[in-house]
MDTraj code that builds the backbone (N, CA, C; nanometers):
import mdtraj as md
import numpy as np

residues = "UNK UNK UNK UNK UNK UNK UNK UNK UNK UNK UNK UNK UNK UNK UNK UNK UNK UNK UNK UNK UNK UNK UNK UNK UNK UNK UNK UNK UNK UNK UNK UNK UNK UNK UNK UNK UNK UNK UNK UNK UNK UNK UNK UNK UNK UNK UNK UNK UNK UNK UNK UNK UNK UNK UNK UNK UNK UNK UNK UNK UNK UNK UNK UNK UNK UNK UNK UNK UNK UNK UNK UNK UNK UNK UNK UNK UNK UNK UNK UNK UNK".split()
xyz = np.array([
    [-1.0009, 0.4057, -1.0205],
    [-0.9240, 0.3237, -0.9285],
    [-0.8759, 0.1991, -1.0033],
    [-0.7630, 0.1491, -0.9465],
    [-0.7037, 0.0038, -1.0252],
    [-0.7898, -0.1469, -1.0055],
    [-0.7980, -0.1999, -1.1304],
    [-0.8494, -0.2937, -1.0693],
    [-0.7120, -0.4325, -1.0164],
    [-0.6246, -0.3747, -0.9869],
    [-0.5148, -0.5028, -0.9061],
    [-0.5832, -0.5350, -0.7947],
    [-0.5298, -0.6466, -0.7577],
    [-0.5702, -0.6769, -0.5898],
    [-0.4387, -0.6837, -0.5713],
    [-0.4537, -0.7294, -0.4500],
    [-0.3194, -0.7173, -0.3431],
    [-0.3029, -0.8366, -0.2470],
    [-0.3877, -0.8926, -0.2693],
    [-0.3647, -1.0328, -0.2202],
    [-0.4517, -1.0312, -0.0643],
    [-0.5177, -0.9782, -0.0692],
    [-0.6680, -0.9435, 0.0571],
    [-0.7496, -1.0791, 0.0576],
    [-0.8061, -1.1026, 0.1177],
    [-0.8816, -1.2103, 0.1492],
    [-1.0199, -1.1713, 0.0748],
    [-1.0526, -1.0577, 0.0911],
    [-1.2037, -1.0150, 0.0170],
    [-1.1968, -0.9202, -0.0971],
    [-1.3166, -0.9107, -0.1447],
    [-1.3339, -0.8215, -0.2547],
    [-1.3232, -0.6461, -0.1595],
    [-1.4102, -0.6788, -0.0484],
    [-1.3830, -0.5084, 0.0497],
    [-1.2652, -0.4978, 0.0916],
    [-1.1751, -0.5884, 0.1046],
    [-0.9850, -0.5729, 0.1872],
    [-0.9418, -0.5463, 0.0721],
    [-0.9342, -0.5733, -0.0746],
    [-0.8946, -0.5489, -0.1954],
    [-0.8687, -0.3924, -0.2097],
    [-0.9851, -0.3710, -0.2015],
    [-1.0660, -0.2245, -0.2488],
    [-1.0610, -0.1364, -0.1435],
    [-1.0513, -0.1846, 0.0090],
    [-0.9492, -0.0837, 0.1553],
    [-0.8293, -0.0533, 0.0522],
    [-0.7139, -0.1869, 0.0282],
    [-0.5916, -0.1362, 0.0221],
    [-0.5496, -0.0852, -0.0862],
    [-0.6735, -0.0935, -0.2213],
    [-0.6365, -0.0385, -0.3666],
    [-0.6847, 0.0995, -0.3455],
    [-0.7504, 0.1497, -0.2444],
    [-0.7424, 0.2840, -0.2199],
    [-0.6317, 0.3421, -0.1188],
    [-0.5818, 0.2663, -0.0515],
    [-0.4506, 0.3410, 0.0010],
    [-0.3201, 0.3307, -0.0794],
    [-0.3463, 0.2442, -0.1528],
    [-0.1958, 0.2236, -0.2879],
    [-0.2079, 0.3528, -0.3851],
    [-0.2990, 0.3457, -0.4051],
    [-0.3611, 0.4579, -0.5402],
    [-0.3547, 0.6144, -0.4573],
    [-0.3616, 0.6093, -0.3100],
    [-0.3172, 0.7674, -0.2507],
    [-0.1850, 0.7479, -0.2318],
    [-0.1220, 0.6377, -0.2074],
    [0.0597, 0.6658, -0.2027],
    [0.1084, 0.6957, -0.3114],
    [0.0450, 0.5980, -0.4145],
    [0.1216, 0.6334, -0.5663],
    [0.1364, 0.7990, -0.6264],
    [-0.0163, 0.8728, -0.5890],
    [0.0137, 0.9923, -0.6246],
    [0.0772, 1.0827, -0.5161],
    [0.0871, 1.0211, -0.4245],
    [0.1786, 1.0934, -0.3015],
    [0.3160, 1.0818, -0.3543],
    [0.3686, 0.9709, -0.3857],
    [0.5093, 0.9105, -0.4592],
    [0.5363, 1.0559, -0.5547],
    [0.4086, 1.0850, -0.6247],
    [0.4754, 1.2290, -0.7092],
    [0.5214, 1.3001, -0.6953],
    [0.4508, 1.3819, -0.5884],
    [0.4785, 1.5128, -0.5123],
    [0.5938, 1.5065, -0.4197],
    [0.5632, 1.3659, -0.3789],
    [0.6626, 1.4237, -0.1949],
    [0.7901, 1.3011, -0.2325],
    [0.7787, 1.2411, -0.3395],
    [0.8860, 1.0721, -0.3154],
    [0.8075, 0.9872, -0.2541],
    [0.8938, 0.8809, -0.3227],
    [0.8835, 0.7435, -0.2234],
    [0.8968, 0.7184, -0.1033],
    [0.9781, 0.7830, -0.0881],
    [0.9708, 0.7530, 0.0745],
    [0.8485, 0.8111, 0.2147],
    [0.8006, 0.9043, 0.1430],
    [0.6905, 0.9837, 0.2194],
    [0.6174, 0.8890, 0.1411],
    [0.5776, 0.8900, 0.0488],
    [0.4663, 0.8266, 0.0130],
    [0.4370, 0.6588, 0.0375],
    [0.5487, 0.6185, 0.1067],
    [0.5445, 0.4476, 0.1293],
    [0.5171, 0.4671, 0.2759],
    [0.5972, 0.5547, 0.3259],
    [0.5429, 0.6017, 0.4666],
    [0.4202, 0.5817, 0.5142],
    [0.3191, 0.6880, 0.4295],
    [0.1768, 0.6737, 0.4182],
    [0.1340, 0.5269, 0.4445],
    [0.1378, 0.4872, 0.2965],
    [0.1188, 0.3544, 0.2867],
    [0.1198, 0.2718, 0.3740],
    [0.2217, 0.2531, 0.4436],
    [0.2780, 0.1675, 0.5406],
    [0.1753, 0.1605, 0.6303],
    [0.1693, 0.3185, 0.6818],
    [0.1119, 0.3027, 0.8094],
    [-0.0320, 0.3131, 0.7854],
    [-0.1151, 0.3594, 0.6599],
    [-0.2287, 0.3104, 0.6729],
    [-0.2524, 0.1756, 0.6450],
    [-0.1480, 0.0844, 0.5961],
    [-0.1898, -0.0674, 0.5796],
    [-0.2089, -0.1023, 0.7449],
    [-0.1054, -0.0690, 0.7946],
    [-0.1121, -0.0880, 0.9768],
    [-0.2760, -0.0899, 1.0383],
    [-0.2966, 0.0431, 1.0377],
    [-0.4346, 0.0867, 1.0688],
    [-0.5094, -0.0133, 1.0135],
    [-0.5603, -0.0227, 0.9144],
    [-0.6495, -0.1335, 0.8693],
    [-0.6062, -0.2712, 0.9082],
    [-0.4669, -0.3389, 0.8895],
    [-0.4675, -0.4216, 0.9555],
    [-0.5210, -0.4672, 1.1058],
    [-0.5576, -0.3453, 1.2165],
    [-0.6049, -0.3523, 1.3309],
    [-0.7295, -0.4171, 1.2977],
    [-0.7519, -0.3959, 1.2263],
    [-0.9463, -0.4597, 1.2010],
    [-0.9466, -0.5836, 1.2401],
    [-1.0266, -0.6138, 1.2579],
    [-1.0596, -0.7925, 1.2849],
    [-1.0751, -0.8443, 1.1540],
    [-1.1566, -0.7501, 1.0298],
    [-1.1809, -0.7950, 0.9355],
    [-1.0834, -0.7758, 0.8072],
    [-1.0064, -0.7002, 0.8065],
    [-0.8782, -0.6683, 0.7595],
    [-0.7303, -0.6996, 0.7977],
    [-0.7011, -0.8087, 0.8531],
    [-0.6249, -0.8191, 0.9409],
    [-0.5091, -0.8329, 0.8901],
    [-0.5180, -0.8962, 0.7445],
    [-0.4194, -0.9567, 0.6513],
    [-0.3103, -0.8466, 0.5771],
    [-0.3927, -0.6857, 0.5830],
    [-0.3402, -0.6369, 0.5514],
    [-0.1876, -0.5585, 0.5557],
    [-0.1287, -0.5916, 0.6957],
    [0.0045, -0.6246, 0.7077],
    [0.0873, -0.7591, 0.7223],
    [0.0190, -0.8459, 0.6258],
    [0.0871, -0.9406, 0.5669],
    [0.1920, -0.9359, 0.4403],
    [0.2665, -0.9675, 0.4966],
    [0.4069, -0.9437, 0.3748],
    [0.3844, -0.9189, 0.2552],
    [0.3021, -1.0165, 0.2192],
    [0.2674, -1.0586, 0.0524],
    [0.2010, -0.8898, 0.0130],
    [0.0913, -0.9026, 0.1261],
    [0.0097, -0.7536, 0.0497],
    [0.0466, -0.6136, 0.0937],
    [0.1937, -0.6146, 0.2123],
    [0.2570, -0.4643, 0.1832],
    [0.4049, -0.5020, 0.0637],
    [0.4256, -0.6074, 0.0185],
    [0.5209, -0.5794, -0.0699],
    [0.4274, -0.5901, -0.2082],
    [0.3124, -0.5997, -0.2342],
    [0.2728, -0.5448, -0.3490],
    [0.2162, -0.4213, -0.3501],
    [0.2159, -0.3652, -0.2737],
    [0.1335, -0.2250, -0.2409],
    [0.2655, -0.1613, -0.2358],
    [0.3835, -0.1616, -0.1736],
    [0.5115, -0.1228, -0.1913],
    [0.5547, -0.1306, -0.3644],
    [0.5337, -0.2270, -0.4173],
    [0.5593, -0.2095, -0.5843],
    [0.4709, -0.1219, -0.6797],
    [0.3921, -0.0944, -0.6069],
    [0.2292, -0.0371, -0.6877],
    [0.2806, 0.1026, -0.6646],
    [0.3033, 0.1528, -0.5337],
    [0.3339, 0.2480, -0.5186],
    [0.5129, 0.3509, -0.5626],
    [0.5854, 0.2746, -0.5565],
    [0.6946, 0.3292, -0.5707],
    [0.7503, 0.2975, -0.7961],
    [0.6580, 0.2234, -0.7907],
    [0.6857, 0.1373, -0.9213],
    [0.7265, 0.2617, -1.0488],
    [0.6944, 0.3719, -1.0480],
    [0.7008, 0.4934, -1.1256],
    [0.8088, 0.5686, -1.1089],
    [0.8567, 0.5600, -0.9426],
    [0.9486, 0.6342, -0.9220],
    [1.0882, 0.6374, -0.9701],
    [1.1717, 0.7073, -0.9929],
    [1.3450, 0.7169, -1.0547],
    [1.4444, 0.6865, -0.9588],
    [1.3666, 0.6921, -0.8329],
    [1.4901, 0.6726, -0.7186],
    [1.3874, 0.5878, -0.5773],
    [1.4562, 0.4749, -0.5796],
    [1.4000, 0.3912, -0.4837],
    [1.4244, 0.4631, -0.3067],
    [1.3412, 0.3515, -0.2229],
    [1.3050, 0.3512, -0.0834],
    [1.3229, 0.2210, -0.0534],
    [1.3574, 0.2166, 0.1112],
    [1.3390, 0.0706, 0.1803],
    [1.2285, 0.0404, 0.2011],
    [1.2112, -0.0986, 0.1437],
    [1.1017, -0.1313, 0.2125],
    [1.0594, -0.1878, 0.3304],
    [1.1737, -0.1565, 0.4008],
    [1.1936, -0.1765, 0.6009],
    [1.2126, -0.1038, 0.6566],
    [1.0648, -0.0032, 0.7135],
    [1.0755, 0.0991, 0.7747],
    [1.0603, 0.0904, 0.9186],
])
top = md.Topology()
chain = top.add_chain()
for i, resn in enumerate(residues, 1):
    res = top.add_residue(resn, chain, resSeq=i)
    for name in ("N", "CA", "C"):
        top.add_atom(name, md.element.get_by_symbol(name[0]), res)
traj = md.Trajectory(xyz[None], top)
């Protein structure tokens, strides 16, 4: 797993969203960016519901999880889904 953060408040919100970046990125392979930010997206959502994760649909940490993930790809996605 990567050690980036994403701009999480904790070392456990880090390590929630560096495991959903690291399943979009190899999703990004197979299916594109756009399925694979999809993902992303909406599991940052989900975790953001947490009380203790809340940050995670904060701008800052879906547009670096949006760069983490699509960053390989040859043909871009919006990142306003």
């Amino acid at each position: 797993m990567t050690n980036k953060t994403f701009g999480m408040f904790s070392v456990e919100g880090n390590y929630m969203v560096a495991r959903i970046a690291e399943a979009g990125k190899k999703l990004a392979q197979t299916d594109g960016p756009k399925t694979a930010w999809q993902f992303a997206y909406r599991e940052l959502r989900k975790l953001g519901f947490s009380t203790q994760f809340g940050e995670a649909t904060d701008t800052d940490v879906r547009e670096q999880v949006y760069d983490f993930v699509t960053a390989q790809c040859e043909e871009g996605t919006d990142f306003y889904i």
